[in-house]
C-alpha positions as CSV (number, residue, x, y, z in Angstrom):
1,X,29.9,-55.9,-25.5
2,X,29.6,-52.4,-24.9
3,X,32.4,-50.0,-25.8
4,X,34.9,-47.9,-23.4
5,X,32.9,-44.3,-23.4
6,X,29.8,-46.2,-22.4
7,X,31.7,-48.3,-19.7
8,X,33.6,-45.2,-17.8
9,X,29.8,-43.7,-18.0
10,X,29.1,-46.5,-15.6
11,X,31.6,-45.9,-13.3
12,X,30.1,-43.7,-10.9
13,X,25.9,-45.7,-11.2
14,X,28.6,-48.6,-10.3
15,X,30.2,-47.8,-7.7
16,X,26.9,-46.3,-5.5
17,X,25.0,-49.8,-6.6
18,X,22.4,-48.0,-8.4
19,X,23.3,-49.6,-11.8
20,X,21.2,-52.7,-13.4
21,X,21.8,-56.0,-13.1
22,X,22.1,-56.7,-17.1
23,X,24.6,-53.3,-17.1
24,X,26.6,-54.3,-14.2
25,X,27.0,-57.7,-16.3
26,X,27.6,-56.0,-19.3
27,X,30.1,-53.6,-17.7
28,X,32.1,-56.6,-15.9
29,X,32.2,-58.7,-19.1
30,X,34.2,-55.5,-20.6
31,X,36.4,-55.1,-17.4
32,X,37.5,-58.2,-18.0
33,X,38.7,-57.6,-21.4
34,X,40.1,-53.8,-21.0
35,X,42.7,-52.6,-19.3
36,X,42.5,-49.4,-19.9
37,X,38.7,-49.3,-18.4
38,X,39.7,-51.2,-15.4
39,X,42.6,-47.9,-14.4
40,X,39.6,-45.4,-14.7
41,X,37.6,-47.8,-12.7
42,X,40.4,-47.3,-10.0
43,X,40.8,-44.2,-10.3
44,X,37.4,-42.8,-10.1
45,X,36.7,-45.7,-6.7
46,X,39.9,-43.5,-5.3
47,X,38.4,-40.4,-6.0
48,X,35.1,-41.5,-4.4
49,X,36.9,-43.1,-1.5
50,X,38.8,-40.0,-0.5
51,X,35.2,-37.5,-0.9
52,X,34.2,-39.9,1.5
53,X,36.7,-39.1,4.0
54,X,36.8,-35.5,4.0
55,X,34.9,-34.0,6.5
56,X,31.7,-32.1,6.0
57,X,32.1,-28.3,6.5
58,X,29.2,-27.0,9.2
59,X,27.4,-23.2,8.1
60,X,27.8,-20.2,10.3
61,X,25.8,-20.3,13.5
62,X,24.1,-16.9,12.5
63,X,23.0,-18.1,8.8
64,X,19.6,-19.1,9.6
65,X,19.1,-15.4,11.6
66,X,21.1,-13.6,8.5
67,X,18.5,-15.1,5.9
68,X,15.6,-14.5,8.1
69,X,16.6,-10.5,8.2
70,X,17.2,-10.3,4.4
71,X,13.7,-11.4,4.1
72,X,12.7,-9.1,6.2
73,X,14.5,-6.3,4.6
74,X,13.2,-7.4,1.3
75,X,10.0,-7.5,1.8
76,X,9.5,-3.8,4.0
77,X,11.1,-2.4,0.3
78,X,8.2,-4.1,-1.5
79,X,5.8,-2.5,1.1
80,X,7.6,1.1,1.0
81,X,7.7,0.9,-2.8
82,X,4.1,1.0,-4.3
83,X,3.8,-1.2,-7.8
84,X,4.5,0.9,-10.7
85,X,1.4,1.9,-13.1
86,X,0.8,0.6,-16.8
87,X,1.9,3.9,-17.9
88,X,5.1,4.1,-15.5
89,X,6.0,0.5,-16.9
90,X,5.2,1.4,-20.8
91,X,7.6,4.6,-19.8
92,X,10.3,2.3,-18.5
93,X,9.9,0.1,-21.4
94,X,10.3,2.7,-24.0
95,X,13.0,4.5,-22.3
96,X,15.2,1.3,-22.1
97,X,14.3,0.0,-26.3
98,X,13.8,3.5,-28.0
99,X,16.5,5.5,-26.2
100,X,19.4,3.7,-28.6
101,X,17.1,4.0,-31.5
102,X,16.3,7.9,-31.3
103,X,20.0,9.0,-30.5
104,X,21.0,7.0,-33.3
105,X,18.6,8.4,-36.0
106,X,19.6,12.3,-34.4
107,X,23.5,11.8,-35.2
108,X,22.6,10.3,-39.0
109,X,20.6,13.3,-39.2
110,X,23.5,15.8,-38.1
111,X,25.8,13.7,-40.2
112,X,23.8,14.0,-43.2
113,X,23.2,18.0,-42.6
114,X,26.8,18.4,-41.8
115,X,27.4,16.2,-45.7
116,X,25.6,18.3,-47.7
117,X,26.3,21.6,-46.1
118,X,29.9,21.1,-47.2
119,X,29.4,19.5,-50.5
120,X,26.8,22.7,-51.3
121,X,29.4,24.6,-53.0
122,X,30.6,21.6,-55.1
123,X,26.6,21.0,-56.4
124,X,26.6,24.6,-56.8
125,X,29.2,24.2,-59.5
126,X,28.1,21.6,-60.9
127,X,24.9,23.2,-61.9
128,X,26.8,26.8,-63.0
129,X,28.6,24.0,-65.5
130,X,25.5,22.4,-66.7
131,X,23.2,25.6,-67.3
132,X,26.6,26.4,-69.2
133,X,26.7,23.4,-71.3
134,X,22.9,24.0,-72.0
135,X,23.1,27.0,-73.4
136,X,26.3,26.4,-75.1
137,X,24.3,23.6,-76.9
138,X,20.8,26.2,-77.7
139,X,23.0,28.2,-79.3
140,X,22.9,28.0,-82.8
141,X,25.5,27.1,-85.3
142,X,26.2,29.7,-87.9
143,X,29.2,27.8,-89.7
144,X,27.2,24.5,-89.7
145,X,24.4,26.0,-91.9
146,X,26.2,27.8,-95.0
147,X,22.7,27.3,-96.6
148,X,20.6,29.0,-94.0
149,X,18.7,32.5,-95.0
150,X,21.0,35.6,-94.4
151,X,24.0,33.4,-93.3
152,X,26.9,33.3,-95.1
153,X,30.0,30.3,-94.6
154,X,33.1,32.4,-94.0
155,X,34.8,29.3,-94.1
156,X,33.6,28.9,-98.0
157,X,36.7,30.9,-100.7
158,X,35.0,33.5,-102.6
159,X,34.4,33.7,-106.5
160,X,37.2,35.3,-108.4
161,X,34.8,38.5,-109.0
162,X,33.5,38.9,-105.5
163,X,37.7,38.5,-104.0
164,X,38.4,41.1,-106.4
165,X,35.9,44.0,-105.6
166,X,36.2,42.7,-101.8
167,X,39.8,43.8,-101.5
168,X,40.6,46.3,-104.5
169,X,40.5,49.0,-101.5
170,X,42.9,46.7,-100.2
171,X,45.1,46.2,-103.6
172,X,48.1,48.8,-102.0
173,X,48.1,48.2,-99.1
174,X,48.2,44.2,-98.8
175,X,49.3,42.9,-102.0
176,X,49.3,39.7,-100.6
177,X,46.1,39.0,-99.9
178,X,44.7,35.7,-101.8
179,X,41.9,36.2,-104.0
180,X,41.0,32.9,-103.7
181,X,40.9,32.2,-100.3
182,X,38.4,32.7,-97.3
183,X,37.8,35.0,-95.8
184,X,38.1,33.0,-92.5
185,X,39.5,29.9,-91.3
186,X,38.7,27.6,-88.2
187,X,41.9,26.4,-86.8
188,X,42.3,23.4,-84.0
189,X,44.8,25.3,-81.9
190,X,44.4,26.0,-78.6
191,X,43.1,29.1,-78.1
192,X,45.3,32.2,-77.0
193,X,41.6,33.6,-74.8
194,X,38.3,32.3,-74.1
195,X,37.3,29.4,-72.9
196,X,39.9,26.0,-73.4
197,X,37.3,24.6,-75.5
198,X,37.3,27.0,-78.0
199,X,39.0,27.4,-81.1
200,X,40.9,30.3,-83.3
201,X,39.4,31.9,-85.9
202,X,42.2,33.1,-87.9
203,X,41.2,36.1,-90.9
């Protein structure tokens, strides 16, 4: 028993008498048991039947003389036109496929120049700030080497003797003066000038 899709393929080998006899069996046998198969059976003999009735439309009287003079048309521009040379054709051929290609790599180049032009003065920082930071760092740290030859830790309070003949000039005028203390201190507030990452030395 064969199934609906394969019977309503049938219909139209059926109905011109051009199907088998085994599938014309086959299809009959399911006709018999389907309703459903035998109202698209109907339907597509209806449709067949009224084809058949409608008349067949007759071409223009001139369409045989029309074609004729397009041919002849056609080919006197073939004759006029001589065949293009390998060269013409590999210019054609690169003209069509590289056009796109060579436009497209000329604007990323302008885009890229345009880019960097205006971020020029931003690298231009950016390397003042780092040749800064380089020699910020060469520079050598007097107040983290108390120990080093001819340096001296300002930061370090001063023997009773040495505070004493340091500021007996002093005595009058500042009696205040610790003798104990240093004679500098490093303080973490911000700083009043300079640079922001800089810090107060107060005496």
């Amino acid at each position: 028993m064969i199934t609906c899709e394969e019977s309503q393929k049938s219909f139209s080998p059926y109905l011109d008498g051009t199907l088998t006899h085994a599938a014309g069996d086959a299809l009959r046998q399911h006709l018999e048991a389907c309703p459903v198969c035998r109202y698209r059976l109907e339907e597509t003999r209806a449709v067949v039947r009224n084809l058949s009735l409608l008349s067949r439309p007759a071409p223009p009287a001139n369409l045989s003389a029309s074609i004729k003079d397009a041919l002849i048309i056609e080919r006197a521009a073939r004759v006029a036109s001589p065949p293009l040379t390998i060269t013409e054709r590999c210019v054609r051929w690169l003209q069509t496929r590289m056009m796109p290609y060579s436009v497209g790599a000329a604007y990323s180049l302008i885009l890229f120049v345009a880019v960097f032009g205006a971020l020029r003065q931003q690298l231009r920082v950016l390397s003042n700030l780092a040749a800064a930071a380089a020699l910020d760092s060469a520079q050598p740290d007097t107040a983290a080497a108390p120990n080093a030859p001819g340096l001296y830790d300002v930061t370090r309070p001063l023997s009773p003797s040495l505070a004493v003949a340091a500021r007996a000039p002093f005595t009058d005028e500042s009696p205040t003066l610790n003798p104990r203390g240093a004679l500098a201190a490093l303080t973490l507030e911000p700083p009043s000038v300079g640079r922001p990452g800089d810090d107060d030395m107060i005496v």
